[in-house]
TITIVO-620776 format. One line per field, with one value per residue (C-alpha): z, x, y. Coordinates in steps of 0.05 Angstrom, whole numbers, plus 5000, padded with zeros to 4 digits. Layout:
REM residues N
up: (Z,...)
east: (X,...)
north: (Y,...)
***
This chain:
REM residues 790
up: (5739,5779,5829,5896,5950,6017,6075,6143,6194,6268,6309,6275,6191,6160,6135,6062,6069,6025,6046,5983,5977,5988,6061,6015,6044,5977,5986,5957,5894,5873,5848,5874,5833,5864,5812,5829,5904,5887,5883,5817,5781,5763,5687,5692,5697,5649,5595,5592,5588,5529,5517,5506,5551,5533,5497,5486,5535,5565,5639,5695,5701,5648,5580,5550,5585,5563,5597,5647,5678,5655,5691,5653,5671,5657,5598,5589,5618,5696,5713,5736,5662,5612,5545,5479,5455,5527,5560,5628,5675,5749,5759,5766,5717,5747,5699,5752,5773,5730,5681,5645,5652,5579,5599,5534,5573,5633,5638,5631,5573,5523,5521,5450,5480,5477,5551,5539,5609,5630,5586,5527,5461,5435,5448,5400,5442,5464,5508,5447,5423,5358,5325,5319,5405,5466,5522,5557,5500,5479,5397,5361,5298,5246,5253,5194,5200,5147,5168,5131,5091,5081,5137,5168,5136,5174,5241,5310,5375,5369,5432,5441,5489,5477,5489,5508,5497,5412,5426,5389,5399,5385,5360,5358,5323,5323,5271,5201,5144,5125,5210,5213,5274,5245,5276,5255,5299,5286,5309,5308,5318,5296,5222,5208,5211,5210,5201,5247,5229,5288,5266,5342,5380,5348,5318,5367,5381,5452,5492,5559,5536,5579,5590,5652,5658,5719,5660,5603,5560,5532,5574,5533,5571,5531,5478,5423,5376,5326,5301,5280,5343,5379,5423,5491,5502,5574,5543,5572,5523,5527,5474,5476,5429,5379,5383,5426,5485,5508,5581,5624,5704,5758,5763,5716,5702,5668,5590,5577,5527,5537,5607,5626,5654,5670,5718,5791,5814,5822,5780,5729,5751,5712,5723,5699,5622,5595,5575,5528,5573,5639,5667,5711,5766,5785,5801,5784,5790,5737,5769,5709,5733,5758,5756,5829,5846,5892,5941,5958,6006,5953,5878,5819,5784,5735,5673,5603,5554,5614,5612,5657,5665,5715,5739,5764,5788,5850,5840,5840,5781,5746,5719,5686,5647,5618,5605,5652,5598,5595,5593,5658,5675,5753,5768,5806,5833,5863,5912,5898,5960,5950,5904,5911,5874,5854,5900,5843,5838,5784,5727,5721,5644,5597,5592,5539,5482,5486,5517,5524,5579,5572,5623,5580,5628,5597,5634,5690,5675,5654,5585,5573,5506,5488,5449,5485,5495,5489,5441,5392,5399,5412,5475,5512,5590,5642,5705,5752,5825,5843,5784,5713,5669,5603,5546,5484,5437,5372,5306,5340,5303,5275,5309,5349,5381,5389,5377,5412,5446,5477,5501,5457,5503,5448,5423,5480,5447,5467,5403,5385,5329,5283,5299,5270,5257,5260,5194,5205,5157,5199,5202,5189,5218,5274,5311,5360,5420,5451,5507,5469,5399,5360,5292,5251,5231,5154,5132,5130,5062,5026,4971,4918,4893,4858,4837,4818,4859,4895,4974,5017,5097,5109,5187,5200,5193,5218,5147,5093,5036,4972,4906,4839,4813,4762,4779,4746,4683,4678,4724,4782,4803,4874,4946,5011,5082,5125,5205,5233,5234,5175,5108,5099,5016,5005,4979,4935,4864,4849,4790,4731,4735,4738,4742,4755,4785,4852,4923,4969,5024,5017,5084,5087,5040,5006,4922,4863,4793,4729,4714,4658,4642,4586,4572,4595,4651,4668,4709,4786,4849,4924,4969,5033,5062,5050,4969,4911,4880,4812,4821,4759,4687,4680,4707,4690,4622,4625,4655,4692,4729,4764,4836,4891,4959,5007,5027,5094,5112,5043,5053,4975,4939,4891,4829,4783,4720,4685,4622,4572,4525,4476,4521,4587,4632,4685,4693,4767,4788,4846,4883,4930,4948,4890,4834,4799,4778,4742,4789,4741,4779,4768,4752,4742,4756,4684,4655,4678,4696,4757,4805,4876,4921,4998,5042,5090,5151,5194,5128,5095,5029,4983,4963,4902,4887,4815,4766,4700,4647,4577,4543,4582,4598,4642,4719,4753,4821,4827,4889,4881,4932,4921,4965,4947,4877,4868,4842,4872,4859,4920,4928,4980,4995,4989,4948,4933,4886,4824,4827,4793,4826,4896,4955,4980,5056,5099,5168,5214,5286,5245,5218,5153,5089,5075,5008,5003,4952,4882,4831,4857,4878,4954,5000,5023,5078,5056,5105,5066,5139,5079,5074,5064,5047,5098,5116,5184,5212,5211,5250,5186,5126,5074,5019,4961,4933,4868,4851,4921,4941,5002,5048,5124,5172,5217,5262,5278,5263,5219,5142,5107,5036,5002,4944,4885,4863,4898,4847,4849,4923,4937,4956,5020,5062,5108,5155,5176,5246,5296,5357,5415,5473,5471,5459,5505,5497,5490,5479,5536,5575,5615,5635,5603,5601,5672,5657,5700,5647,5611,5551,5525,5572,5547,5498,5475,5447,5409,5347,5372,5416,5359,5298,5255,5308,5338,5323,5350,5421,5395,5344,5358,5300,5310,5325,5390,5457,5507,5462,5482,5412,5400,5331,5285,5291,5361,5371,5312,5319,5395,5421,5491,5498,5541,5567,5497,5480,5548)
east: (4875,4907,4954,4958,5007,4973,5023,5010,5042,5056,5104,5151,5157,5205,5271,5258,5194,5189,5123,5081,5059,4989,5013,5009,5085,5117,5173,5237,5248,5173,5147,5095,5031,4991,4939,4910,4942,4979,5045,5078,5154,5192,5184,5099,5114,5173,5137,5079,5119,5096,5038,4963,4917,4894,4961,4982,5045,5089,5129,5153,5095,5048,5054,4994,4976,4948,4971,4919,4930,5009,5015,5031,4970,4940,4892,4831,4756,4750,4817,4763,4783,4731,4777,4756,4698,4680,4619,4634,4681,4670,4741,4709,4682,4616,4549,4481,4523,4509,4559,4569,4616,4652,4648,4600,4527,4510,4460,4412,4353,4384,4451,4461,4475,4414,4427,4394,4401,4365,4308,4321,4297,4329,4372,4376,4411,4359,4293,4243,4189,4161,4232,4230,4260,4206,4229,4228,4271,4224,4208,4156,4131,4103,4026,3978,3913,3861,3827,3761,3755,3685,3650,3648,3600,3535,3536,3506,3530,3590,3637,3641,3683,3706,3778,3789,3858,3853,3784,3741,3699,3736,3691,3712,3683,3605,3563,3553,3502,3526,3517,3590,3625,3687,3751,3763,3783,3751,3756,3702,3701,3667,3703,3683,3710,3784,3806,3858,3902,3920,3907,3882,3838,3807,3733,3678,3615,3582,3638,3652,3681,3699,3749,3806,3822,3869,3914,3889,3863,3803,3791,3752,3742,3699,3655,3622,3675,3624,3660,3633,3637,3610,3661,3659,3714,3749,3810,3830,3852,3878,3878,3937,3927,3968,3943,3906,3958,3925,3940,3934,3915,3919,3854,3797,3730,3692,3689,3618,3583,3542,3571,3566,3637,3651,3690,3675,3719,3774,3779,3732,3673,3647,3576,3543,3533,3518,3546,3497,3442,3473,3467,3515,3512,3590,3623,3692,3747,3798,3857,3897,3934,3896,3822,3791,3726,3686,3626,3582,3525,3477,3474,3427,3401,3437,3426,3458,3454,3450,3476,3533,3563,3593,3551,3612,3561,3541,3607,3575,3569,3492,3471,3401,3357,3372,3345,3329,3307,3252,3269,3278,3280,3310,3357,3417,3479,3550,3587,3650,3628,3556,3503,3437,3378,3351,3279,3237,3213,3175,3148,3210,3233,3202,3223,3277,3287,3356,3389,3450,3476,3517,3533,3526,3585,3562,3498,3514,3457,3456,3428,3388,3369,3335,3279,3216,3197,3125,3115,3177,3202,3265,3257,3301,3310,3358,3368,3391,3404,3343,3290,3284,3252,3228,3259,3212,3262,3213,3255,3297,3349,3302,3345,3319,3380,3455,3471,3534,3529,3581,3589,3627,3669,3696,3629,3590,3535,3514,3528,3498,3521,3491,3449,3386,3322,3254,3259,3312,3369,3437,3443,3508,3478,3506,3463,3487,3442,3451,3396,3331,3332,3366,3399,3428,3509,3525,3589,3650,3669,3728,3769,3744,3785,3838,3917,3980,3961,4011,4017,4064,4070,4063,4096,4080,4011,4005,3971,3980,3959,3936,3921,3893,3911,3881,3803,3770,3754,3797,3849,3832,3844,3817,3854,3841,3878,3886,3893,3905,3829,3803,3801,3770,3771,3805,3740,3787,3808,3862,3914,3884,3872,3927,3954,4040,4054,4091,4086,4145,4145,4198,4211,4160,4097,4078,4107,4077,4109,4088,4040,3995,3926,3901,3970,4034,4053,4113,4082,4095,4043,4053,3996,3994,3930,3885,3902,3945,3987,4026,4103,4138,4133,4204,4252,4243,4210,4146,4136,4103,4126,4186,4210,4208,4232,4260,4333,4317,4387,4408,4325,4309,4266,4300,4271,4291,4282,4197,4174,4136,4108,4155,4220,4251,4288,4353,4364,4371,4329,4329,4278,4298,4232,4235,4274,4292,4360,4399,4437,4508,4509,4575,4541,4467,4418,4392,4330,4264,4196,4148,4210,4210,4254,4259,4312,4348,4349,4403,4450,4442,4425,4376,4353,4333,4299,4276,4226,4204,4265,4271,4249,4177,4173,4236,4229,4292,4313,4364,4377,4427,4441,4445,4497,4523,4519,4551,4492,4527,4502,4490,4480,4461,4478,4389,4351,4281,4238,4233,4173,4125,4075,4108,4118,4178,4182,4239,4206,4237,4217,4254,4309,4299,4279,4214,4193,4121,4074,4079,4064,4094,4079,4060,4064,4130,4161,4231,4277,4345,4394,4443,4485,4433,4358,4321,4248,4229,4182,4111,4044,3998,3997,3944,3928,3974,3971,3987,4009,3979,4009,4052,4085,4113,4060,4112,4053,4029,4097,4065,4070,4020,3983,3915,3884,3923,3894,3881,3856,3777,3778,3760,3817,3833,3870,3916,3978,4027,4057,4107,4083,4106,4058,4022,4074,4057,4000,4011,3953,3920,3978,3989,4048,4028,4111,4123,4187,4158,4142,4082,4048,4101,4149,4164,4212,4161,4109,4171,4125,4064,4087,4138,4134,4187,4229,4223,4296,4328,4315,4355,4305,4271,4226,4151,4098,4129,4100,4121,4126,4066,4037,3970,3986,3949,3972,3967,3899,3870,3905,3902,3974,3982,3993,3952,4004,3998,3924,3885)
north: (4580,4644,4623,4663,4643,4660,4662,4653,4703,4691,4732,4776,4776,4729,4759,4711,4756,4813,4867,4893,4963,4935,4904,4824,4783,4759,4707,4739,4717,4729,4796,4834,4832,4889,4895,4821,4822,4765,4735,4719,4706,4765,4745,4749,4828,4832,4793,4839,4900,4945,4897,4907,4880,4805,4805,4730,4714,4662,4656,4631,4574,4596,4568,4598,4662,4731,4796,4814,4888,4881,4812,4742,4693,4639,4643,4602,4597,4580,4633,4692,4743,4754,4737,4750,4688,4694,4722,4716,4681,4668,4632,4567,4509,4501,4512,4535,4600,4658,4640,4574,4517,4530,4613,4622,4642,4678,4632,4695,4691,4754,4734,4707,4637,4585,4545,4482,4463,4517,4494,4557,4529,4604,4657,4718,4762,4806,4795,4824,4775,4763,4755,4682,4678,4704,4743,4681,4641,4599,4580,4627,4598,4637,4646,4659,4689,4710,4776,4795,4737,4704,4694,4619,4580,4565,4529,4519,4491,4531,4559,4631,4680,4746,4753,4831,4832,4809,4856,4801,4743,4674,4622,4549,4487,4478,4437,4456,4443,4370,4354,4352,4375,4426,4442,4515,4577,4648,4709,4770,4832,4906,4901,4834,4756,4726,4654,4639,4571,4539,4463,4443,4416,4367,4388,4389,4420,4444,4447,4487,4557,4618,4676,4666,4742,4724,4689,4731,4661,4636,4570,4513,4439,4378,4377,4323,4298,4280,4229,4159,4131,4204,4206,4251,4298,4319,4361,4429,4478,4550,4600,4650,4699,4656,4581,4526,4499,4433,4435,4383,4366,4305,4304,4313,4332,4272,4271,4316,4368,4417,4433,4505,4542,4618,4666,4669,4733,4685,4623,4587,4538,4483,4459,4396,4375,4307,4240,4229,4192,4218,4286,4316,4367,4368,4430,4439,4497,4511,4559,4559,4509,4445,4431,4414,4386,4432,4408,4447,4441,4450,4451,4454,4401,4348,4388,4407,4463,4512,4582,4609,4684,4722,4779,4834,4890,4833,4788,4726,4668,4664,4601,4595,4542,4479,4418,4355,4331,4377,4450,4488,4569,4567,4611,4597,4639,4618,4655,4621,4575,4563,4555,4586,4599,4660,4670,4688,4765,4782,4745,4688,4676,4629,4554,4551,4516,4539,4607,4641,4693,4751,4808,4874,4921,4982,4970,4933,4873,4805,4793,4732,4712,4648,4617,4605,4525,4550,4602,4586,4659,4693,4726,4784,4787,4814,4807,4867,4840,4790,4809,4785,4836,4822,4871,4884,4849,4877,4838,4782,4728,4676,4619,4557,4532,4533,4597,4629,4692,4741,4815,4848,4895,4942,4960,4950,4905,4840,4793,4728,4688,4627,4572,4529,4556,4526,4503,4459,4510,4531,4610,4639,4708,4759,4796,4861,4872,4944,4939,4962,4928,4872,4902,4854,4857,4890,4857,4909,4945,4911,4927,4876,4818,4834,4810,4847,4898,4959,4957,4994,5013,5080,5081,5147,5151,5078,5056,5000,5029,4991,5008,4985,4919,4871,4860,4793,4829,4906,4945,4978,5050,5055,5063,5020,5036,4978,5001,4931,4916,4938,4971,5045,5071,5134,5175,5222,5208,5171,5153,5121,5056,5006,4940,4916,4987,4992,5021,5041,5096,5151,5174,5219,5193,5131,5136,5098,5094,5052,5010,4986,5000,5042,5046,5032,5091,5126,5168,5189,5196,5212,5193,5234,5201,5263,5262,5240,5283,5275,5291,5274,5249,5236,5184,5111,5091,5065,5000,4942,4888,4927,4916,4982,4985,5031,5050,5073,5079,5129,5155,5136,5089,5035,5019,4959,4926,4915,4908,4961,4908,4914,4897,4876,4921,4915,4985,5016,5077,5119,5173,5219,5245,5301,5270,5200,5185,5129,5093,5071,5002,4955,4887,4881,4824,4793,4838,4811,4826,4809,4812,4843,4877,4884,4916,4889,4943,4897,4880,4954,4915,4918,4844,4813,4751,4723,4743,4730,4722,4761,4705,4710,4632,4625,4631,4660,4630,4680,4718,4783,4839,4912,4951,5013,5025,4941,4881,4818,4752,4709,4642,4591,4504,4515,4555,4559,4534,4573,4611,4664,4709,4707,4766,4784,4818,4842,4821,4873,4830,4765,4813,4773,4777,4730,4699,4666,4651,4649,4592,4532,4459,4479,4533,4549,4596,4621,4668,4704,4714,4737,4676,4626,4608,4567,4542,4560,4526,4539,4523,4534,4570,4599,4569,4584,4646,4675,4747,4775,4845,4847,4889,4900,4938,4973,4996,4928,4893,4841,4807,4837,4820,4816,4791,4744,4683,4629,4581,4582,4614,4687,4729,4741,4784,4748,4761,4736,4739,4709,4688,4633,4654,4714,4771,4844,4871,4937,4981,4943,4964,4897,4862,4794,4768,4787,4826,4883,4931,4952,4994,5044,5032,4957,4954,4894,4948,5000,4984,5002,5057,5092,5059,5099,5087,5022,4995,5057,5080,5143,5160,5229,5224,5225,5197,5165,5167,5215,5268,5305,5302,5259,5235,5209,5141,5143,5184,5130,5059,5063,5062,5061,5136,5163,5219,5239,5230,5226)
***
């Protein structure tokens, strides 16, 4: 601790007194410490005398002391100097204050220092999110999704709500063709379905389901477990954009299905539903926090199955139908006070069966679509302030019941999805509504299944681009760009036709060398996104199975080791962009085949894990770095399983290199920090996959791969992600984390907003916002730069 001497002065000044420059009274025999306006012994100046600052010292009274300003003090935490291991010091020994009782934190989330006391699971040193740490210092776990992959197999009863920010419709749970409730997640949007593993909540079918746009989450409350015993559900859960949080309240609505629950202008209302031989005609409010049970004056009917949406031309809440038991067709609105119903003007709509509401905001209307009690058909209607009008639906979805209907913002068509026909068979159909005809949805274009195929990031076109691979029965010769939603073919020609060749961008365009097909190729190819163009016919020998990555830091592409058929290789290779060259290496991995490279941005290394040995039957677990022109063996207290087939990432959010996939016994997550292997945990995975192609998306900041063989499964495309909560959401331009900035200006949304230079806030490369170019990237993927492209 410092030690002052404060003197107390009355009358005239002591002659033992001795005045400072600074007007401090020392007592003589004590020096004048004017840099800390203290008092201290004659030896705490002398003994700093030609020192550094923070020099180590000893004095008059301090035994372990440091020079501070050229004065002899006491070291240590609590004595007011930041000292080297410190991060702050507020000359006390008290934690709550801005700066921790052992002087480590500043007790600030982005400090590097994980303050369990103030509830911070992480600390990474920076306030970014989807690096393992939120900007609140909270866990993010990887998340897996499968985008385009076959569609969900049939079902009714389902829950639907489009979620603008993920701009697609999430569908939960619902019954399938064995009368099984299910428990899976999907979302939809204009290129097609993706599986989203989230393992929660527990399967159900006709629960409560609706969009809180106050907290940006889908809200879903209750449901039919479907389990043996048909239990009733009363759990509240919240999508984020990255899983189901089950949240929970004082007080509770009572366990129901088929309730009815959507947006009032200021919270969500819940109305009704059944307990089986009970219905209901409650009315709750769910403000993101609590649920509360309302009372109005009046109220409609105990009913279930009804049909809820907010109408935001008139700002009120439109409920319609049901059943009583019989089927009903009043129409009621809420005020957020009151509930009244509709006077009827017009010709009212049908009985139904079974109908679902939707408020198409291109149009400003309510869209009703049902299936008549009567008459057994699909009928149309919307409702514009007090009148229903029937809409000439011409060919309608041939579904009786329990379909799940949403308005697509993005597209601007009312969609309806699924259900059971007439006939008693489950539809696994979508149908788009666009105010004047039902057309029914076309599944996307996708590159067909395929393994051992080439995929690289091209950042500044914000692209994944993939080509050929190893169809069921020949090689493949075609190119797909991925955009973060979906895949588009390249309609030009391409290379021959190729399996075991490899991708890597170059700094300027995405390079492909080797592979086997007709024969085995030595050749060359730069893909600009308008054409490929052949570059070279000398440099490596032909080969397959070689490993390609990118030295972003020397701008070249580094080749290794393959196989030509007739041998294995362990040379080193490098492309500048124009010309390969032999890198003379000191030390070399063994030779091998089917081996992968990634580069580690943070480290400057270029990382290599396993492959197929000489011998063509061993499987290396072997992990070896590249730096320089130096092959170094690493090793770790944990390594993974030996594998074949795998992918091998450098996540640049995670600022580690990630190894998934391959042949082994189960699927398992690896990270490479550079001193160790470890298993981070993970919410769900993919099934295995073997020999997929993989790469890092630097416009989306995601895991990316597609295809490989997953045993008797068609391939998919899946992705891989880390998310805690739902990270910025950047093209949308909101403030989601509350840190007070949005869109382009959060250094959350760097990826999306300048993806070549996201880890450099020096970088003046384009495409970046601001600098009053609409690029390609930003005019096509969407970036939140509307200075740029209005």
């Amino acid at each position: 601790m410092r030690w002052l001497l404060a003197v107390a002065l009355v009358g005239c000044i002591d002659s033992d007194l001795v005045e400072c420059p600074d007007g401090l009274l020392c007592p003589r025999g004590t020096a004048c410490d004017v840099a800390h306006r203290s008092c201290v012994a004659p030896d705490q100046l002398t003994a700093c005398e030609g020192l550094a600052e923070l020099t180590s010292c000893q004095a008059t009274g301090v035994e372990m002391g440091r020079c501070f300003d050229g004065v002899c003090l006491p070291a240590g935490c609590g004595n007011g100097f930041t000292e080297p291991g410190e991060r702050c010091d507020d000359a006390n020994t008290r934690s709550g204050d801005g700066c921790s009782a052992d002087c480590v934190s500043r007790e600030i989330c982005g400090d590097g220092f994980a303050d369990a006391t103030r509830g911070e699971q992480c600390d990474d040193g920076n306030t970014r999110g989807r690096d393992g740490c939120t900007n609140g210092c909270t866990r993010e776990l990887p998340l897996w999704r499968s985008h385009l992959a076959p569609v969900p197999t049939p079902r009714f009863d389902a829950a639907a709500a489009y979620d603008p920010l993920a701009a697609s419709i999430l569908v939960f749970g619902g019954v399938d063709t064995t009368g099984m409730t299910v428990a899976e997640t999907w979302a939809l949007n204009e290129f097609g379905w993706s599986a989203l593993f989230t393992g929660v909540p527990v399967r159900r079918s006709t629960p409560a389901i609706a969009y809180d746009p106050a907290h940006h989450r889908v809200v879903m409350f209750g449901g039919f477990s479907g389990s043996a015993q048909g239990v009733l559900l009363n759990d509240t859960w919240e999508w984020n954009g990255a899983t189901w949080v089950r949240r929970t309240s004082t007080v509770v609505p009572a366990a129901r299905t088929n309730a009815g629950m959507a947006w009032d202008g200021s919270r969500l209302i819940l109305f009704g539903g059944s307990q089986l031989n009970v219905r209901l005609a409650d009315t709750w409010a769910w403000d993101g926090t609590a649920w509360t049970r309302l009372t109005p004056a009046a109220a409609p009917s105990p009913r279930e199955g009804h049909a809820m949406v907010f109408d935001a031309k008139y700002n009120r809440l439109v409920l319609f139908g049901g059943r009583s038991p019989t089927a009903l067709n009043d129409t009621w609105l809420f005020d957020g006070t009151s509930w009244t119903e509709l006077p009827g003007i017009g010709v009212p709509p049908s009985t139904m069966k079974w109908a679902g509401l939707a408020y198409d905001a291109k149009r400003e209307v309510v869209v009703l679509s049902g299936v008549a009690a009567g008459t057994q058909n699909n009928e149309v209607w919307e409702l514009n302030g007090a009148q229903w009008t029937q809409k000439p639906a011409g060919t309608t979805p041939a579904i009786s019941g329990g379909a799940a209907i949403a308005y697509d913002e993005r597209s601007q068509l009312v969609v309806q999805y699924s259900g059971e026909m007439i006939n008693g068979e489950i539809s696994n159909e979508v149908w788009d509504w666009d105010g004047v005809s039902w057309r029914r949805r076309v599944a996307p274009q996708l590159p067909s299944v395929r393994s051992v195929c080439a995929l690289a990031s091209d950042p500044a076109r914000g692209r994944v681009v993939l080509f050929g691979g190893q169809g069921p029965t020949v090689p493949l010769g075609d190119t797909w760009e991925w955009d973060g939603r979906g895949w588009k073919r390249y309609p030009g020609s391409s290379p021959p036709l190729r399996a075991g060749s490899a991708l890597a961008y170059d700094g300027g365009e995405v390079v492909l060398f080797g592979g086997a097909g007709a024969t085995i190729y030595g050749d060359t190819w730069r893909f600009d996104g308008a054409r490929w163009l052949s570059v070279s016919s000398t440099g490596p020998s032909p080969r397959y199975g070689h490993g390609m990555t990118y030295d972003r830091t020397r701008n070249r592409v580094v080749l290794f080791g393959g196989a030509d058929g007739t041998g294995v290789f362990n040379d080193t290779w490098l492309w500048d962009g124009t010309l390969w060259t032999q890198l003379q290496t000191v030390g070399a991995p063994a030779r091998r085949v089917f081996t992968k490279l990634a580069y580690d941005i943070k480290r400057d290394r270029v990382v290599l894990y396993g492959g197929l040995a000489e011998d063509g039957t061993t499987q290396l677990p072997d992990t070896w770095e590249l730096e320089g022109n130096n092959w170094t063996e690493r090793t770790s207290p944990v390594m993974p399983e030996e594998r074949l087939g795998y992918s091998l990432v450098y996540d640049r959010m995670r600022e580690r290199v990630m190894l998934f996939g391959g042949l082994v016994s189960s699927f398992s997550l690896w990270e490479w920090d550079g001193t160790e292997w470890t298993q981070p945990e993970v919410m769900l995975t993919p099934l295995l996959t073997v020999n997929a192609c993989s790469t890092y998306d630097d416009a989306r900041g995601e895991i990316v791969s597609f295809g490989g063989e997953q045993f008797t499964l068609q391939q998919t495309t899946s992705t891989g992600s880390y998310r805690g909560d739902r990270d910025e959401v950047c093209r949308a331009g909101i403030d989601l984390d509350g840190d007070t900035y949005a869109g382009c200006a959060d250094d959350d949304c760097r990826m999306v907003c300048a993806p070549l230079c996201w880890d450099d806030p020096a970088c003046t490369t384009a495409p970046r916002c601001g600098d009053g170019t609409c690029s390609t990237l930003e005019a096509a993927a969407g970036a939140a730069c509307t200075d740029d492209c209005p």
